[in-house]
C-alpha positions in Angstrom: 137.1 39.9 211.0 134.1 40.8 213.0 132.2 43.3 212.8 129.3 44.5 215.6 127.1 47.8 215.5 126.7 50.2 218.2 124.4 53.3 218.4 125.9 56.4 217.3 127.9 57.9 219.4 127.2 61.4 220.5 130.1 63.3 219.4 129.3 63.5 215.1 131.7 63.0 212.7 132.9 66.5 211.4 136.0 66.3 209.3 136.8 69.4 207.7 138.8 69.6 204.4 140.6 72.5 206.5 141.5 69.8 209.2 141.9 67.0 207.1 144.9 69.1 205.2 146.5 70.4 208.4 147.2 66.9 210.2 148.5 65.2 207.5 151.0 63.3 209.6 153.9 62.0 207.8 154.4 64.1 204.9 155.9 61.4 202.7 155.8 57.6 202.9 159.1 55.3 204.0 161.4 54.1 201.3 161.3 50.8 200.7 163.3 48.5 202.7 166.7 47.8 201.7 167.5 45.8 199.2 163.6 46.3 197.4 163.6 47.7 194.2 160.9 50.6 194.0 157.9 49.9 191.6 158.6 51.7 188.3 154.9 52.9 188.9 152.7 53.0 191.8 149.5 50.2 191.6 147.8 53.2 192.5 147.6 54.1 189.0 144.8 53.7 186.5 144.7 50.5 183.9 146.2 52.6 181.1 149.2 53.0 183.1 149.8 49.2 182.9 147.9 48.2 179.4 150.5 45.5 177.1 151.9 47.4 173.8 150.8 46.0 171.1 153.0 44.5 168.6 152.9 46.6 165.1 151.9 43.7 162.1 155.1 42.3 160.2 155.5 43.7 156.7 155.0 41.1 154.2 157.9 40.0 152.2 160.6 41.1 154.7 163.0 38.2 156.0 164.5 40.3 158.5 164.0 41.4 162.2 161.1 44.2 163.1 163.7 44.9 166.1 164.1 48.9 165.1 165.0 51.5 167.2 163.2 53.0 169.3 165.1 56.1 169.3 164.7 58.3 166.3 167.4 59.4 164.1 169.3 56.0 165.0 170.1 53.0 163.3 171.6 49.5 163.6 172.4 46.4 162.5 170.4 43.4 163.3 170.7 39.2 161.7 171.4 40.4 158.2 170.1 44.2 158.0 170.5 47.4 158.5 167.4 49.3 160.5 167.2 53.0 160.3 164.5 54.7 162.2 163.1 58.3 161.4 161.0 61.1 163.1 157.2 60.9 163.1 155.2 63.5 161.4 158.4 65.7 160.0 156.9 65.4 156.3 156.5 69.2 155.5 158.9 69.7 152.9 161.0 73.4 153.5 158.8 73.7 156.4 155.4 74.6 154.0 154.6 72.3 152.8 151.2 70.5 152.6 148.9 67.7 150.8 146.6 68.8 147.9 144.8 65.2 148.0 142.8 64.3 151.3 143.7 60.7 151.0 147.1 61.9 152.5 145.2 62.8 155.5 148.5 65.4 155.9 151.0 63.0 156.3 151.0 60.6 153.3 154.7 60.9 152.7 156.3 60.9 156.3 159.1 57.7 156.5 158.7 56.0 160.0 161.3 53.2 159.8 163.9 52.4 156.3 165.9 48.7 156.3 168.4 46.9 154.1 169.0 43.7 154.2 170.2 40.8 152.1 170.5 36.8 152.0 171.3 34.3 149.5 170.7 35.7 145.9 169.2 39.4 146.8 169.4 42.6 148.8 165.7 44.0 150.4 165.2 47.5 150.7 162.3 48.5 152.9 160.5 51.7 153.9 157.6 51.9 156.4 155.4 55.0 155.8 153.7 56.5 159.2 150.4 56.7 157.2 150.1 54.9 154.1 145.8 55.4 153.7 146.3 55.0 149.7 149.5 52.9 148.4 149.2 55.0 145.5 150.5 58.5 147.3 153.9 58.2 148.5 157.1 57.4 146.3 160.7 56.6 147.7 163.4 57.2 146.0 167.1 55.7 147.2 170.1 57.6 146.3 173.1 54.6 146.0 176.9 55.7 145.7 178.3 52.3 145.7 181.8 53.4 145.4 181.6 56.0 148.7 183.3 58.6 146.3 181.4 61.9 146.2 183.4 63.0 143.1 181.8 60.2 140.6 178.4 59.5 139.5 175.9 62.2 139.2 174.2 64.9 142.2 171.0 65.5 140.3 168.0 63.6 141.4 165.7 62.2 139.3 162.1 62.1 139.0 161.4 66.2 139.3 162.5 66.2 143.3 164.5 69.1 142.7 167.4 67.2 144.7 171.1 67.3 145.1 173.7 65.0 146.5 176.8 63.7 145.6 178.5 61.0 143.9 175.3 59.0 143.4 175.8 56.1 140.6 172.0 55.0 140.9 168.9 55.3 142.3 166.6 52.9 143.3 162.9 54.4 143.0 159.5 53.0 144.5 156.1 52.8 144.2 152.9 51.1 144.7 152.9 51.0 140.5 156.7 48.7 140.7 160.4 49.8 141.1 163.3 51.1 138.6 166.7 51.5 138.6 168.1 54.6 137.0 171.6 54.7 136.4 174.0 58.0 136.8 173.5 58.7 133.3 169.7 58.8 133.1 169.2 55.1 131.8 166.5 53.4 133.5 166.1 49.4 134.0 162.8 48.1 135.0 163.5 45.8 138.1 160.0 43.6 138.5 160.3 42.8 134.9 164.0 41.6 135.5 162.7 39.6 138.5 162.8 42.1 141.5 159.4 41.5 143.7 157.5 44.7 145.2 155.5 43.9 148.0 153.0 46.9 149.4 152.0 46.0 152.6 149.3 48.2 153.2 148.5 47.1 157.4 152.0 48.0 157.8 152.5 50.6 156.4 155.3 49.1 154.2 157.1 49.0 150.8 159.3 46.3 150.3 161.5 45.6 147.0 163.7 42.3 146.5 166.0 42.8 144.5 168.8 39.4 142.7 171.8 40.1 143.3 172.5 39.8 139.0 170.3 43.1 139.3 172.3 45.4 141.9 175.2 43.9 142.6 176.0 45.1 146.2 179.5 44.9 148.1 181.7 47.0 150.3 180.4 49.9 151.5 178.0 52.0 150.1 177.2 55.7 151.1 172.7 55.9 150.8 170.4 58.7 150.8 166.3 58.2 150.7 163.7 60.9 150.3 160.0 60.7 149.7 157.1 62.7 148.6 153.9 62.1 146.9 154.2 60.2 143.6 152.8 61.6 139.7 150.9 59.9 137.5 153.7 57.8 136.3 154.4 56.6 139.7 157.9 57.3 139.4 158.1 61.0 139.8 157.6 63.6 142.3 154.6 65.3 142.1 154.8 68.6 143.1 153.1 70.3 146.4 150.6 72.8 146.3 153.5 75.1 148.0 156.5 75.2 145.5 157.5 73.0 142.5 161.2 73.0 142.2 161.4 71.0 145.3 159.1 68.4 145.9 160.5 65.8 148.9 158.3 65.8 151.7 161.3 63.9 153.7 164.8 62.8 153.6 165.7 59.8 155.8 169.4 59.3 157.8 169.2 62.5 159.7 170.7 62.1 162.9 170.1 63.4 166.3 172.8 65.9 166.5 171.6 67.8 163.2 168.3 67.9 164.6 169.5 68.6 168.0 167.1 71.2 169.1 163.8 73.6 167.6 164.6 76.2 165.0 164.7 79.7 166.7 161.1 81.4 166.3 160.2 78.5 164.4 156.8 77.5 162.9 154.6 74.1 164.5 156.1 73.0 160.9 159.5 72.9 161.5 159.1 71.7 165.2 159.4 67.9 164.6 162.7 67.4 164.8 163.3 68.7 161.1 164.1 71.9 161.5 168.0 71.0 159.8 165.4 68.7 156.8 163.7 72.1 156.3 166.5 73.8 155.7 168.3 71.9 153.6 164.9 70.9 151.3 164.6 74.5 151.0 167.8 74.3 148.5 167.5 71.0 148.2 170.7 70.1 149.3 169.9 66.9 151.2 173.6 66.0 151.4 174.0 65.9 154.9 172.1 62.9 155.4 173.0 60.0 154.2 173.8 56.7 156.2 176.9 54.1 155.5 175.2 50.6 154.3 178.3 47.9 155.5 177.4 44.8 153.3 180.2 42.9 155.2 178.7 43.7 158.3 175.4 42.6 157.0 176.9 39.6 155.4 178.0 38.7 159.1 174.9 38.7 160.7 176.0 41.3 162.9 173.7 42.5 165.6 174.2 45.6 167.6 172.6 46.6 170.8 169.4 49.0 170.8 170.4 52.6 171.1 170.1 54.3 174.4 171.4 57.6 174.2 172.0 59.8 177.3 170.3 63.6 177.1 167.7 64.5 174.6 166.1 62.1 172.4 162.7 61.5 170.6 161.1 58.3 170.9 158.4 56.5 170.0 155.6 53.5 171.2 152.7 51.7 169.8 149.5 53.0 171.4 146.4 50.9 172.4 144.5 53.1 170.1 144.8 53.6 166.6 142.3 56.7 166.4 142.7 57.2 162.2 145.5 57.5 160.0 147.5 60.9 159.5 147.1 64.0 161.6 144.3 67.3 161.8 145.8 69.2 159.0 145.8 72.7 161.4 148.5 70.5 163.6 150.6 72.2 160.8 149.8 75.8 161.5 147.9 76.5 164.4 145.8 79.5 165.1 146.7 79.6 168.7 145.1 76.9 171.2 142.0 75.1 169.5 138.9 75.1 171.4 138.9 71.4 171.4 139.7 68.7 173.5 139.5 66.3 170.7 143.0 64.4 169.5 144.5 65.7 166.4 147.5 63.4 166.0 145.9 60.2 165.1 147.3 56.5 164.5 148.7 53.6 166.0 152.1 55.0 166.7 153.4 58.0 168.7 156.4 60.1 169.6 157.5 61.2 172.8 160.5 63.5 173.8 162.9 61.8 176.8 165.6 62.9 178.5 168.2 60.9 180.3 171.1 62.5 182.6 174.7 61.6 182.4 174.4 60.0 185.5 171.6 57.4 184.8 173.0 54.5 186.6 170.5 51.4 186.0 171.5 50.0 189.3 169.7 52.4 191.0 166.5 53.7 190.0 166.3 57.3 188.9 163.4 59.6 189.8 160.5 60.3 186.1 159.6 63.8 186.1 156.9 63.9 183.1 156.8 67.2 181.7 153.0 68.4 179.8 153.8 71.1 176.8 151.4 74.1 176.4 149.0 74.4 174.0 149.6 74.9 170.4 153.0 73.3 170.9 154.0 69.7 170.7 156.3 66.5 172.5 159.2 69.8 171.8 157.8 72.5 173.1 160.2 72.8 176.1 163.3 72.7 173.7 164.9 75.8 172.4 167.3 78.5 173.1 166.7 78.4 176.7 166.1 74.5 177.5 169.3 74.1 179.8 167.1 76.3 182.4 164.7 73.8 182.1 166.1 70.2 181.7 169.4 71.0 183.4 168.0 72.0 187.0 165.0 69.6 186.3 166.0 66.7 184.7 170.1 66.8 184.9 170.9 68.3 188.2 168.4 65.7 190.2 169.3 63.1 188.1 165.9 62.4 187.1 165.0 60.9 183.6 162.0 63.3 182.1 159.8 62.6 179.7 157.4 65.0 177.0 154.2 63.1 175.6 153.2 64.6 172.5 149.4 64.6 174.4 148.1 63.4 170.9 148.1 67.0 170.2 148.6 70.6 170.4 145.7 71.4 172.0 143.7 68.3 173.7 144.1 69.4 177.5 145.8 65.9 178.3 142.0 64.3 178.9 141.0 61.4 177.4 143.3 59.9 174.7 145.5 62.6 175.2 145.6 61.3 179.2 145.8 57.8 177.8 148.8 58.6 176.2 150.7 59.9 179.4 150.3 57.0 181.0 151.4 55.0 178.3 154.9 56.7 177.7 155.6 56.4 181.6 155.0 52.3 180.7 157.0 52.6 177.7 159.6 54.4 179.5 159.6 52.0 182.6 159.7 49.2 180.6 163.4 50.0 179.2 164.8 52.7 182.3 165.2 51.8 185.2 162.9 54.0 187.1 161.4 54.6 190.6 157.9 55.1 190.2 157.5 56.5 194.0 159.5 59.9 193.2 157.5 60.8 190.1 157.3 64.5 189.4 154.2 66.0 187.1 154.6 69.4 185.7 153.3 71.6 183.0 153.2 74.8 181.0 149.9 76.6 180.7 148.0 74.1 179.4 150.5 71.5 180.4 150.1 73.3 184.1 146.2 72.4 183.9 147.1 68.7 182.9 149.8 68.3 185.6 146.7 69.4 187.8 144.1 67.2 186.6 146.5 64.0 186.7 147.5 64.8 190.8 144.6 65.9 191.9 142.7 62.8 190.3 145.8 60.7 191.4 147.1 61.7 194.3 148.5 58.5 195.3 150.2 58.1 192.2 152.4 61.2 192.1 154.8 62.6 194.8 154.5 66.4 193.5 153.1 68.4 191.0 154.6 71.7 189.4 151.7 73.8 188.2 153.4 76.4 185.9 152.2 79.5 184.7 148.7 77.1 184.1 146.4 76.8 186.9 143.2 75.6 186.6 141.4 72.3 185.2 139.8 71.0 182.5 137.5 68.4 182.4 137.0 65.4 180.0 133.9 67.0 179.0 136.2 69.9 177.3 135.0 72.2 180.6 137.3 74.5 181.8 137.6 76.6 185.6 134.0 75.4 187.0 133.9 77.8 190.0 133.7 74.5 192.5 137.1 73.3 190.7 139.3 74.4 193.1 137.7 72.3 196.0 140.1 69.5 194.7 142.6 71.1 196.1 142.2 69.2 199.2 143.0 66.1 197.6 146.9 67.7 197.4 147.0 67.6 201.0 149.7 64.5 200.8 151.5 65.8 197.9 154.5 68.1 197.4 152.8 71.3 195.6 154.4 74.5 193.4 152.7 76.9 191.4 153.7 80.0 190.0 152.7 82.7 187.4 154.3 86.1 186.5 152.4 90.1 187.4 152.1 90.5 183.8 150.8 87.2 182.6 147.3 85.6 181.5 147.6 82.9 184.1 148.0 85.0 187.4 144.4 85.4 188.1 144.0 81.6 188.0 147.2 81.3 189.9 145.9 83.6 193.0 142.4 81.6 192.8 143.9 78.6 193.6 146.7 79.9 195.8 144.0 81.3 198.4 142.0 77.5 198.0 144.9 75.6 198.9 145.4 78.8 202.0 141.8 77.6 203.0 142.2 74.4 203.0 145.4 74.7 205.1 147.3 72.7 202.3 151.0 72.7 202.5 152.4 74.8 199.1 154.8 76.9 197.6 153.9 79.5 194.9 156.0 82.3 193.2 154.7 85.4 191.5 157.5 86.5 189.6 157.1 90.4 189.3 156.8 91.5 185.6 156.8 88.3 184.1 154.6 87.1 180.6 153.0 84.4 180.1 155.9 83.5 177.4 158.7 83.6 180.5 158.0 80.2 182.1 158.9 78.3 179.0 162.0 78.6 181.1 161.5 80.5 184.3 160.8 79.3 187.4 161.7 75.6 186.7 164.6 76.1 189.1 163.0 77.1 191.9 160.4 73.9 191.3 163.2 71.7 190.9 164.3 72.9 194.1 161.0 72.0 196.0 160.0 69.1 194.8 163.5 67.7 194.6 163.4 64.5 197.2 159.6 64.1 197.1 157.8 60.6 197.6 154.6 59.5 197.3 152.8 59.4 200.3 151.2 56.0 201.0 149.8 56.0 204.4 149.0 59.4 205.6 146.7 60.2 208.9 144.1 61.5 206.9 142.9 61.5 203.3 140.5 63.6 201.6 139.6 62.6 198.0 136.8 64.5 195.9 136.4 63.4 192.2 133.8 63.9 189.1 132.4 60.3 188.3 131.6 61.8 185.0 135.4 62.0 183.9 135.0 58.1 184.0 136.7 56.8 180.9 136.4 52.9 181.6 137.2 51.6 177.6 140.6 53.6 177.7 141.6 52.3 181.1 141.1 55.3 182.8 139.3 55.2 186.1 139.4 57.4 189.4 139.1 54.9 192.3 141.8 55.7 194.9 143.8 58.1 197.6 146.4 56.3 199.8 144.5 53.3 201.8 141.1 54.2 200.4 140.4 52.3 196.8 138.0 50.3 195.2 135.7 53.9 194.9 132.8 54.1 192.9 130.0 56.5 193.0 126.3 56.0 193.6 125.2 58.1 190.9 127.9 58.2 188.0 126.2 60.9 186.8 126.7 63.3 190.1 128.9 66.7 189.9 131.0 65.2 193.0 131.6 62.3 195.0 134.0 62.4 198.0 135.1 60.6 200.7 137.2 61.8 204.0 138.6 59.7 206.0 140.6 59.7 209.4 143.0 56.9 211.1 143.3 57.7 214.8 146.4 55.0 214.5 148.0 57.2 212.2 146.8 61.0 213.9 149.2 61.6 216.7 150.7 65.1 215.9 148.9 67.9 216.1 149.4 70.8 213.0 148.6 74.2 212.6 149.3 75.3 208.6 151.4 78.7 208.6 151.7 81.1 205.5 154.8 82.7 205.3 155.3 85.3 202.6 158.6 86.8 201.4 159.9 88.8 198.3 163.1 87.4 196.7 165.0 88.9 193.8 165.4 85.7 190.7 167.4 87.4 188.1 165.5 90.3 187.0 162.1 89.9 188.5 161.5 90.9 192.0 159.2 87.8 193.2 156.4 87.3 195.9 156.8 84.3 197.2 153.4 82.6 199.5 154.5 79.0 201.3 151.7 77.6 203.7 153.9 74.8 205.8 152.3 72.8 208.5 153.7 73.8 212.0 153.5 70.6 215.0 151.4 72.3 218.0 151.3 69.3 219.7 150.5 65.4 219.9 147.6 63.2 219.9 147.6 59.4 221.9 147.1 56.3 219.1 144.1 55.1 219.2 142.5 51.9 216.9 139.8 54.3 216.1 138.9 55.2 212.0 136.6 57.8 211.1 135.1 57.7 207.5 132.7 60.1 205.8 131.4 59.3 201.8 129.2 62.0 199.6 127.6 59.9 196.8 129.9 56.9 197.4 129.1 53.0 196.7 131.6 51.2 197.7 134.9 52.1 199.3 137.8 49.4 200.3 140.2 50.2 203.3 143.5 48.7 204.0 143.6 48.6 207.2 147.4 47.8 207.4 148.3 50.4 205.5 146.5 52.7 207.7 148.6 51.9 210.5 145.8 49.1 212.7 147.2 46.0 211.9 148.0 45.3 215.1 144.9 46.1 216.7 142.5 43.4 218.3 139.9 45.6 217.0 138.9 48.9 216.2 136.0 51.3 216.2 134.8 52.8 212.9 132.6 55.6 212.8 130.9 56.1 209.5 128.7 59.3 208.0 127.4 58.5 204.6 124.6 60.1 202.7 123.2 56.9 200.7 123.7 53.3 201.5 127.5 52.3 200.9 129.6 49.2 200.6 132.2 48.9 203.0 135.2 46.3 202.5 137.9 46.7 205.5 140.9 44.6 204.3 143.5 43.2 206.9 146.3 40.9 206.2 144.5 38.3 203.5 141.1 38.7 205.0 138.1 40.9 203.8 135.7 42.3 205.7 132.4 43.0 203.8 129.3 45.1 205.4 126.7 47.4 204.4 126.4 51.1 205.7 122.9 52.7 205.3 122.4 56.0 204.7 123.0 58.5 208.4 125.7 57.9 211.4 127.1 54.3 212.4 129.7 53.1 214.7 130.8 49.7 214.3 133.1 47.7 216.1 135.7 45.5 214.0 137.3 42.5 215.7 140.6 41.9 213.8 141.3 38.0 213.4 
C-alpha cells in the first residue's frame, strides 16, 4: 500500500453518534460459509477469554488419575479408582453454621473432590479439601458398610458428629494427627502404627491414607458415607461449631444432583450452594441419603468410565488463573443486602459455575452460549428456584442454547475485575468441552447482573450478538463507580448489537431503565424495552425473560457494519488479568493517548459498506403479559433510501494512539485505492491492513485526507 496526502477537503468530517446508529447497514454479519465451524468465541475478545487453565498440583502419595469430574455431585471410575466430586463452598452444617477459628478462613471443612482406589497390597482413600490453610482444622470421617446390609453394624457415628446412618461396620477417620479404624462396636485400631501411611498434602489441598490390605480387607461391594467438620484436640473428634453441639459435620459427601436439584424455597445465601437437601438432613443428622456404592471388582478391573455430561442443570467447576486467598469473606454466608464493594469475596484457585444444557444439544452442530450474570447478594444459583422454568425453559431450552451462571467471585463484585475475569474464563471452560458457536452469544443479567451484561457489550461490542439488560440498567466501573451522568453515552457503541431492557412501574430499577431508554432514542439505536406495569424489582427473577428470549433469539455478531462508533474509559484497563478494551468490528489495535483520560473514542465510516439510507423509528405499544399491563418502546431503523459505494473511509479519534483498520473486513478489498479522511485531536497511529500487507502512517493532530493505493 501507498499512501499520499492531500489538503483537506472542504466538506469536514461530522459523524454524529445519532447518524452513526441509524445507518448501521447490515444488522448482523453472514454465517460462516458452509461447511466452517463457528469459532466457540470471537478473537474479538479480551486475553482472559483465551488464557490456558492451569493444571491443579498432584496430591502426594496418590497412584491414581487426577481425571475428576467436572460436574459436581458425580462420580466415576477411572484405572483403579473411584473419583467422587462434591460442591464448592456447601460447608455450613444445618445451614448455620460457621468457623470459630480464623485459620478456617470460613471454609476449612468444605470436601471438593473424595477417591478410592487400590493396587497390589492396599486400598487409598483420598479427600481434597477446597481450603486446607491449617492441616490441623478439618477431620474426615468414612462411614464403611462392607456387607451393603443396612440391618447390621451400628448407625451411630463416632467422634461426637451427632450422626446417623445405617448398617455401618467401620469407620475410617482422618486427620493431619494419623488415621484409626473404629469398628461397629466402638473398638478402635490405630492404622499408621499397623503400617497405614497418611500423607497431608498441604498445596493440594489433600489427605491421603494407604491403607494394607491385612488392615481393611476390601471386596465386593461396599455401600460408603464421608462427612467432615473441624477436628478437637485429639484429632479424631468433631469439635463442635460455635452454632449447635449435637451436630457438628460441616459436610457430607455422595450427594447427588437430583437431591440437590434446585434452591430451598425462601432460603438463606447458606443453604444456596447446592446443599439445601445436606442442610436438611444435618439438621437431624440423618445423613443417610448419601452414600455412594464403592465396586472393588470394578476397581480391580481398571475400569474407566467416560466424564459426566449431564443434560439440564448442573454445577461445575474450573481452575482460575488467579488464586486470590484461601476460603471465602465470611458475610458471603449471610449478607446484609448488596455490599458496597467491588472487591472479590470468594477467593482461591478453584470456582463453580452453574451450566445448563438443553435436551437437544447436538455436538454436531454448535449451540448458541447465553451467559446469564446473577444479582447482587446472590450467587452462580441465583436464577434457580420455584420459578426457573420461566427462565431457563424459554431462554436456555426453547432456543436450544447452552447457558451458563458464573459465580462472579461473589455476591456483590459488579462483574469488574476478577469478577469479569471469571466470565470470560467459564465461557473458555465451557467452550472447551461444548460444542458452541461463539458468534450467537447472548449476555444478560438481573439488577446487578443487568449492569454487568452492560458493561461486558458495551465494552465488547464485537464480541457479543445481544445483550438483555434486566431490571439493572446502568454501569459500574472498575473503579467501584456507579451511574456517572456521561455513562449512558456508551450507548452508541450498541448500535450493532441486538438490545432489550426492561424494568417494572413499581421497581428500584425503572428510573435507570427510562435514562437509558431515552439515550439509546437519541442516539437512534435500534432497541426493545418493556415496562411491565406494577411490577417489583423481585418480579424479573423470572419475568420478562420470555419476551427477551424472543428478541434476541437468532442474533449474530455483527462483524462488518457501515459504521462503528466505539467510546471506552482507558482507566478500566486491567492489563495483568488479561483484560483490555481495544476493539469494535474492523477497528482494533486501540489504545489511548492519555490512559488516564475520562474517554477515548473513535467513529468511523466505510463509504464501501454505507449504501442504505436509515431513519430510526420509535414505536410504542401497550400489551397485556399475564397480569401486568406493559409499555412496550422499540426504536427500529426504517430504509429511506440508498447511497452509491464508494472506496471512501471516514475516521474520527478523541484521545486515540493508535487505531488498526481491516480494510477487508470493511468491505474495500477490492478497491485500487481509497480515500481516507481523518479528524483526530492529537497525533495518532494509523495501521490500514489489507490482505497480508500493513500500511503504517502517522496522523497529526487536525483534518487529513489521504489517498491509499491498494497493492
Amino acid at each position: 500500500m501507498r499512501v499520499t496526502r492531500a489538503p483537506w477537503a472542504r466538506r469536514a468530517l461530522a459523524l454524529s453518534s445519532a447518524c452513526c446508529a441509524a445507518a448501521v447497514g447490515a444488522l448482523v454479519a453472514a454465517p460462516a460459509a458452509a461447511g466452517e465451524t463457528p469459532p466457540p468465541i470471537p478473537a474479538a475478545a479480551p486475553p482472559a477469554a483465551f488464557l490456558d487453565e492451569p493444571a491443579l498440583p498432584a496430591a502426594d502419595a496418590w497412584a491414581f488419575s487426577e481425571e475428576f469430574s467436572r460436574t459436581a455431585g458425580t462420580s466415576r471410575y477411572v484405572d483403579g479408582a473411584l473419583l467422587w466430586t462434591d460442591w464448592l463452598f456447601d460447608d455450613t452444617g444445618d445451614g448455620s453454621f460457621t468457623y470459630a477459628d480464623e485459620a478456617a478462613h470460613a471454609n476449612g471443612a468444605d470436601v471438593f473432590r473424595a477417591g478410592v482406589g487400590a493396587h497390589g497390597r492396599s486400598s487409598s482413600w483420598r479427600v481434597d479439601f477446597t481450603t486446607l490453610a491449617d492441616p490441623d482444622l478439618p477431620l474426615a470421617v468414612w462411614a464403611l458398610d462392607t456387607d451393603a446390609d443396612p440391618s447390621t453394624g451400628t448407625s451411630a457415628w463416632p467422634g461426637g458428629a451427632g450422626l446417623t446412618s445405617p448398617g455401618v461396620d467401620a469407620f475410617l477417620i482422618v486427620s493431619s494427627r494419623g488415621a484409626v479404624l473404629e469398628t461397629a462396636d466402638g473398638e478402635r485400631r490405630d492404622l499408621v502404627r499397623r503400617g497405614a501411611v497418611v500423607t497431608v498434602d498441604e498445596e493440594a489441598g489433600s489427605f491421603v491414607v494407604e491403607i494394607p490390605r491385612a488392615l481393611l480387607r476390601i471386596n465386593g461391594r461396599w455401600t460408603v458415607r464421608l462427612a467432615t467438620g473441624i477436628a478437637d484436640g485429639t484429632g479424631f473428634g468433631f469439635a463442635a461449631p460455635p452454632e449447635r453441639n449435637d451436630v457438628r459435620a460441616y459436610n457430607a459427601a455422595f450427594r447427588t444432583g437430583a437431591q440437590e436439584g434446585e434452591r430451598l424455597p425462601g432460603a438463606k445465601m447458606a443453604t444456596s450452594w447446592n446443599n439445601g437437601a445436606q442442610s436438611r438432613s444435618l439438621a437431624t443428622g440423618d445423613v443417610a441419603p448419601f452414600a455412594i456404592e464403592v465396586d472393588w471388582r470394578r476397581i480391580a478391573r481398571g475400569e474407566t468410565q467416560a466424564e459426566p455430561a449431564p443434560r439440564g442443570f448442573s454445577t461445575r467447576w474450573y481452575v482460575s488463573s488467579v488464586d486470590l486467598g484461601p476460603g471465602v469473606h465470611p458475610e458471603v454466608r449471610e449478607p446484609l443486602g448488596q455490599p458496597p464493594t467491588t472487591a472479590p469475596r470468594v477467593y482461591g484457585r478453584v470456582q463453580p459455575y452453574l451450566l445448563y444444557v438443553p435436551t437437544t444439544y447436538d455436538a454436531a452442530s454448535p449451540a448458541p452460549l447465553t451467559i446469564l450474570l446473577h444479582g447482587g447478594s446472590n450467587n452462580h444459583n441465583g436464577f434457580r428456584g420455584g420459578q426457573e422454568d420461566e427462565l431457563f425453559g424459554p431462554v436456555c431450552e426453547d432456543r436450544g442454547s447452552i447457558c451458563v451462571s458464573p459465580l462472579g467471585r461473589g455476591d456483590g463484585t459488579w462483574y469488574v475485575n476478577e469478577a469479569e475475569l471469571d466470565v470470560w474464563e467459564v465461557w473458555n471452560r465451557v467452550s472447551e468441552e461444548y460444542a458452541i458457536d461463539g458468534t450467537r452469544t447472548v449476555i444478560a443479567g438481573h439488577s446487578m447482573g443487568g449492569v454487568g451484561a452492560t458493561r461486558f457489550a458495551v465494552n465488547h461490542p464485537d464480541v457479543f450478538a445481544a445483550v438483555g439488560i434486566v431490571s439493572g440498567a446502568g454501569y459500574r466501573n472498575a473503579g467501584g463507580g456507579r451511574d456517572d451522568a456521561e455513562d449512558p453515552l456508551r450507548v452508541e457503541n450498541l448500535a450493532n448489537m441486538t438490545v432489550f431492557m426492561d424494568a417494572g412501574t413499581d421497581d428500584i430499577a425503572e428510573g435507570n431503565t427510562r435514562t437509558w431508554g431515552a439515550a439509546f432514542e437519541a442516539a437512534g439505536v435500534a432497541h426493545r424495552v418493556h415496562y411491565y406495569g406494577g411490577a417489583t424489582h423481585g418480579d424479573f427473577g423470572w419475568l420478562g425473560w420470555r419476551e427477551l428470549a424472543a428478541h434476541v433469539d437468532g442474533a449474530t455478531v455483527t462483524t462488518d457494519p457501515a459504521r462503528v462508533a466505539f467510546r471506552w474509559d482507558p482507566t478500566e484497563e486491567r492489563s495483568e488479568l488479561g483484560l483490555t478494551i481495544d476493539s469494535a468490528a474492523w477497528v482494533s489495535e486501540l489504545a489511548p493517548r492519555d490512559p488516564e483520560a475520562r474517554w477515548s473514542r473513535v467513529e468511523a465510516r466505510s463509504a464501501a459498506l454505507d449504501t442504505v439510507r436509515w431513519e430510526p423509528v420509535v414505536g410504542t405499544e401497550t400489551v397485556a403479559y399475564g397480569d401486568h399491563e406493559t409499555e412496550v418502546r422499540e426504536l427500529a431503523l426504517v430504509p429511506i433510501g440508498a447511497h452509491d459505494p464508494a472506496d471512501e473511509l471516514d475516521l474520527a479519534f478523541t484521545n486515540v494512539a493508535t487505531a488498526a483498520v481491516d480494510l477487508d473486513v470493511a468491505g474495500l478489498s477490492d478497491a485500487e485505492s481509497i480515500t481516507v479522511r481523518v479528524t483526530t485531536d492529537g497525533a495518532v497511529e494509523l495501521r490500514l491492513r489489507h490482505g497480508d500487507g500493513t500500511h503504517v502512517t502517522s496522523v497529526a493532530a487536525g483534518e487529513h485526507v489521504l489517498t491509499v493505493e491498494l497493492d
